[in-house]
C-alpha positions in Angstrom: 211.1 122.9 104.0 213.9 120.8 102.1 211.3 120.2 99.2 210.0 123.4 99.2 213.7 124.8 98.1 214.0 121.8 95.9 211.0 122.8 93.9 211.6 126.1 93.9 215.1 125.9 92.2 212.6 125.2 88.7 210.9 127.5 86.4 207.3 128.6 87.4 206.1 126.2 84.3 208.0 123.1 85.8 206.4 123.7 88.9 203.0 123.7 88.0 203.0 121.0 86.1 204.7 119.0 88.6 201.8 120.0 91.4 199.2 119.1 88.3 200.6 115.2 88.1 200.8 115.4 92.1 197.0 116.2 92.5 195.8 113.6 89.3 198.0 110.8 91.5 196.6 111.8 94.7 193.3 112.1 93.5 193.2 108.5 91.8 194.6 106.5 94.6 191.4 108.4 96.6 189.0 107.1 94.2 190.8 103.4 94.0 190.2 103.3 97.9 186.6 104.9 98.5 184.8 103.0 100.2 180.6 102.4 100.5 178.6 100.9 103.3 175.6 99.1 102.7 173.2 97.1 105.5 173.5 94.4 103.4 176.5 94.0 101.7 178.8 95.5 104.2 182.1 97.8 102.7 182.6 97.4 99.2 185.2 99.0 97.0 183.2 99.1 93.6 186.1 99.6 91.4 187.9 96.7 93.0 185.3 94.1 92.9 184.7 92.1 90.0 181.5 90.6 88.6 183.0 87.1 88.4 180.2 85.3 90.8 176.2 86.2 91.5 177.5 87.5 94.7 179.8 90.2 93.8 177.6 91.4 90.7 175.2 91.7 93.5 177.1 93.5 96.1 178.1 95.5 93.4 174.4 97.1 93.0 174.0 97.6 96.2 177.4 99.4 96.2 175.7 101.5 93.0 172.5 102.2 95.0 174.4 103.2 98.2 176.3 105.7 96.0 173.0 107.0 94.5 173.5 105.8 91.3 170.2 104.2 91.0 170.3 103.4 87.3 173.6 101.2 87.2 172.5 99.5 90.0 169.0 98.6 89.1 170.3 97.8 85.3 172.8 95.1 87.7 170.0 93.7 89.6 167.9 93.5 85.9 170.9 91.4 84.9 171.5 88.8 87.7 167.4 88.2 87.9 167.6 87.5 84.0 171.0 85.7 84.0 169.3 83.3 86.9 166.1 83.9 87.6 165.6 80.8 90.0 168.7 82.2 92.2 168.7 83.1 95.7 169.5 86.7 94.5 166.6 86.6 92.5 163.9 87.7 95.3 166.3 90.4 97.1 167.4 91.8 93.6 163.8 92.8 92.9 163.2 94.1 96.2 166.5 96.3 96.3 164.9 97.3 92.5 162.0 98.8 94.2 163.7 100.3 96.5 165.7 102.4 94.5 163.6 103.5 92.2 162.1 104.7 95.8 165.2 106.7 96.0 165.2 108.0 93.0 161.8 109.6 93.7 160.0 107.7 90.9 157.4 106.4 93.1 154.7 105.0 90.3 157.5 102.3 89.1 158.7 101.4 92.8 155.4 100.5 93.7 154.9 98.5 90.9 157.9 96.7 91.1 156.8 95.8 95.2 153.7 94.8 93.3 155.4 92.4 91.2 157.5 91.5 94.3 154.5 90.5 95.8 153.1 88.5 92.8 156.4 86.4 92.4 157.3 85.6 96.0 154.1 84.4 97.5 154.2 83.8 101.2 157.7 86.0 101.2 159.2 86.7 104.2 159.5 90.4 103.3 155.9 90.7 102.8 154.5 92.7 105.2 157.4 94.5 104.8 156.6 95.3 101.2 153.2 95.9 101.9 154.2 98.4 104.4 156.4 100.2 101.9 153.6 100.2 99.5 151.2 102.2 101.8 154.0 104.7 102.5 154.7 105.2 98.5 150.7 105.7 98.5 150.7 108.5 101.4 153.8 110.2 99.7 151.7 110.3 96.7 148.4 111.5 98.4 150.3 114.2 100.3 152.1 115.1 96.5 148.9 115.4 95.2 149.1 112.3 93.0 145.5 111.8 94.4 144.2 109.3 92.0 147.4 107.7 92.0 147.4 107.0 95.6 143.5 105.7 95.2 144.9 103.1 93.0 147.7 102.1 95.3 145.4 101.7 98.3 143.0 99.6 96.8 146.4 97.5 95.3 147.1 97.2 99.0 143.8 95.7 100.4 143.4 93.2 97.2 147.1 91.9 98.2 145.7 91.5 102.3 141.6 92.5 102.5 142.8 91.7 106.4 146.2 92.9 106.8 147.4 95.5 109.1 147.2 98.1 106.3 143.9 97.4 105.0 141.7 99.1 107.7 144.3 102.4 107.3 144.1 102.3 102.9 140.2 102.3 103.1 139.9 105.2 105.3 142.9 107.0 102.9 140.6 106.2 99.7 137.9 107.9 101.7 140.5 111.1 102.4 141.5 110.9 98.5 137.7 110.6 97.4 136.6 113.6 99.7 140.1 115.5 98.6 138.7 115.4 95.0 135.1 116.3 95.9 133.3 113.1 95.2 131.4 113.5 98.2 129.4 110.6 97.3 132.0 108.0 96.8 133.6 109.4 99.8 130.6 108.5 102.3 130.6 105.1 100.6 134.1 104.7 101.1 134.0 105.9 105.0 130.9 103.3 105.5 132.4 100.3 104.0 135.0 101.1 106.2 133.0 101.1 109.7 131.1 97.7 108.2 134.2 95.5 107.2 136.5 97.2 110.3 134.1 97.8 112.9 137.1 97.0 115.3 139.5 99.7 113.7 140.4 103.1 115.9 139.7 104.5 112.1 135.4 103.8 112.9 135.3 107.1 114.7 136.9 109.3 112.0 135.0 107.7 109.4 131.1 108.4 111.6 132.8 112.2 111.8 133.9 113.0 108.1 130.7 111.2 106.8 128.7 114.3 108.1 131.5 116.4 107.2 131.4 115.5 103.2 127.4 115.9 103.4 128.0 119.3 104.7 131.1 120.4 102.4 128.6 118.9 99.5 126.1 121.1 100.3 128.1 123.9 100.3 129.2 122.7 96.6 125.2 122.6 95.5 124.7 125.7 96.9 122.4 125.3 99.8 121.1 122.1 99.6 119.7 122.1 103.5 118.1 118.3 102.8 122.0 117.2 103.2 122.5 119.8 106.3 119.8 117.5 108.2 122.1 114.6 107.2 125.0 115.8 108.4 123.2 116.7 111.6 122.0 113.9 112.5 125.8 112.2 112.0 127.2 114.5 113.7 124.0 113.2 116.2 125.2 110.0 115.9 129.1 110.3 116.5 127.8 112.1 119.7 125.8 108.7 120.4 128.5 106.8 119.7 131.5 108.4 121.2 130.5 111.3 124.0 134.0 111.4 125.3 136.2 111.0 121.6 139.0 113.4 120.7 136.4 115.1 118.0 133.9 116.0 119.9 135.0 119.7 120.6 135.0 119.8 116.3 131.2 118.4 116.3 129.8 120.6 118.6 131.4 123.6 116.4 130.4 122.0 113.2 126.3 121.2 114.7 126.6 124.9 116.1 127.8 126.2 111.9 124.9 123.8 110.9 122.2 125.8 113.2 123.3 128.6 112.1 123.0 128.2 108.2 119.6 126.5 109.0 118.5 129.3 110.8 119.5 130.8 107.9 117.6 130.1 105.8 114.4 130.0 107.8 115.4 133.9 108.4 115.7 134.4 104.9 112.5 132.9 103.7 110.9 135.2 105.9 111.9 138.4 104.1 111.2 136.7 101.1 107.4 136.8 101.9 108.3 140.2 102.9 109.1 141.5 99.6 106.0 139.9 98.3 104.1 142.2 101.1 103.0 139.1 103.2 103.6 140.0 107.1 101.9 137.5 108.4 103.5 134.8 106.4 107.0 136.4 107.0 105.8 136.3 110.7 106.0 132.4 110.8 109.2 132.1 109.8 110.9 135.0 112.2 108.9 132.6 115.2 110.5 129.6 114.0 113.8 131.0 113.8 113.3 133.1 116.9 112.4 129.9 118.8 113.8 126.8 117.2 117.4 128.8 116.5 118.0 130.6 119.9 121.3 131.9 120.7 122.2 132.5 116.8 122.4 135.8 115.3 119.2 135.1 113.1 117.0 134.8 115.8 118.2 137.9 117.1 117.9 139.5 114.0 114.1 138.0 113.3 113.5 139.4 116.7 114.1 142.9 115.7 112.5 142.2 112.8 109.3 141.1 114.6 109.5 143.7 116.6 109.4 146.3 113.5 106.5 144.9 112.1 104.9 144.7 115.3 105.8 148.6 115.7 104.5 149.7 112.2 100.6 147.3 112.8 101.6 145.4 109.8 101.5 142.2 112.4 99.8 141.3 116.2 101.1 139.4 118.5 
């Protein structure tokens, strides 16, 4: 109360410029003692510590980093691995590089800085941990869309450890990315080099599943190419085989039933082909085979009536 009658004894111009000075003092001795965390450095005070050692220039980037300016800190980490490149801060410098490029959402140069990571320090203790970041800057670039991006990243991945724990899972992703862009082809390759170099991965199942799936989305692409329906049939035949109690086996019966249906089809449709060309008795053949090879689908109902009509009008015998 004291200082508010003191102040208010002055002119209105006084007064504002005296609360001016008191917020530019106030807010400078907050900035002199803010504070940032990091996991590895601890609390630093980035405008208090000097760059007189290796060791402060380097908790100083992390500092950066922590306070999301990624491009200070990774120009500091640059520095200390070119200043002394056969330092102890040389290997965690380049690590923390990727990782904020990670931060700062550019994804292409933080997984090529892990991949140089990787080439440097071989036999790193961070490796798998690398690795591991790798993969998951490869997903967030399959699930961005970056599809042929993420391809490249996967295969990166299984040339660093053909029998790591990441391997198994980046073959089956290629497969995803291939199928994703429609190379059907490439995809089946992809899902059987899969089951043949992993035979033991929980992945083999998927793979014998979408390998039947891309032969029948490929067909769809061709327009009715029922030689590649067959094939997927008989996959689907085979994941059956192979795994009678596996978590897709609810999707194959669904996907064999979509199968006998567009087979059915086409038998049905041949039919009223040699209809329109005034052949009954070759139509007849083909309303049989659907009536008897594709019962319980709406084609051999149909070819039922339409035996039935024919039979009606003498243009057929039973």
């Amino acid at each position: 109360m004291n200082l508010y009658k003191t102040i208010t004894r002055y002119p209105r111009p006084v007064i504002t410029i005296f609360i001016l000075h008191l917020f530019l003092f106030t807010n400078n001795v907050v900035q002199a003692e803010k504070m940032i965390w990091n996991k590895e450095s601890g609390w630093v005070d980035v405008q208090k510590l000097t760059k007189d050692t290796l060791d402060q220039r380097y908790r100083r980037a992390l500092a950066l980093i922590t306070d999301q300016q990624y491009i200070y800190g990774i120009k500091e980490l640059k520095e200390i691995i070119k200043d002394a490149p056969d330092s102890e801060f040389t290997e965690p410098a380049m690590f923390n590089i990727a990782h904020a490029f990670s931060l700062a959402s550019d994804y292409k140069k933080a997984f090529n800085t892990y991949e140089e990571f990787l080439n440097n320090n071989p036999g790193s203790r961070r490796t798998e941990e690398v690795i591991e970041k790798q993969y998951n800057l490869a997903i967030t670039q399959m699930k961005g869309l970056e599809t042929r991006a993420a391809i490249r990243m996967f295969q990166k991945i299984i040339e660093h450890n053909p029998l790591g724990s990441y391997a198994a899972d980046s073959q089956v992703k290629i497969a995803d990315c291939n199928r994703i862009l429609k190379k059907f082809d490439v995809a089946i390759e992809n899902y059987e080099t899969l089951i043949e170099e992993f035979s033991d991965s929980a992945w083999v199942p998927y793979a014998q599943y979408q390998i039947p799936i891309c032969k029948v989305e490929d067909e769809r692409r061709q327009d009715r190419n029922y030689g590649l329906l067959t094939e997927a049939e008989d996959g689907f035949e085979d994941y059956m085989a192979n795994n009678p109690t596996g978590t897709l086996v609810d999707d194959v019966k669904k996907k064999m039933d979509e199968i006998m249906t567009a087979k059915a089809e086409r038998e049905y449709e041949i039919g009223e082909f040699y209809l329109r060309r005034k052949k009954p008795k070759a139509a007849k053949v083909y309303f049989e085979i659907v009536e008897k090879e594709f019962a319980g689908t709406v084609w051999a109902i149909k070819a039922s009536q339409k035996l039935q009509f024919l039979e009606d009008i003498g243009a057929i015998r039973k």
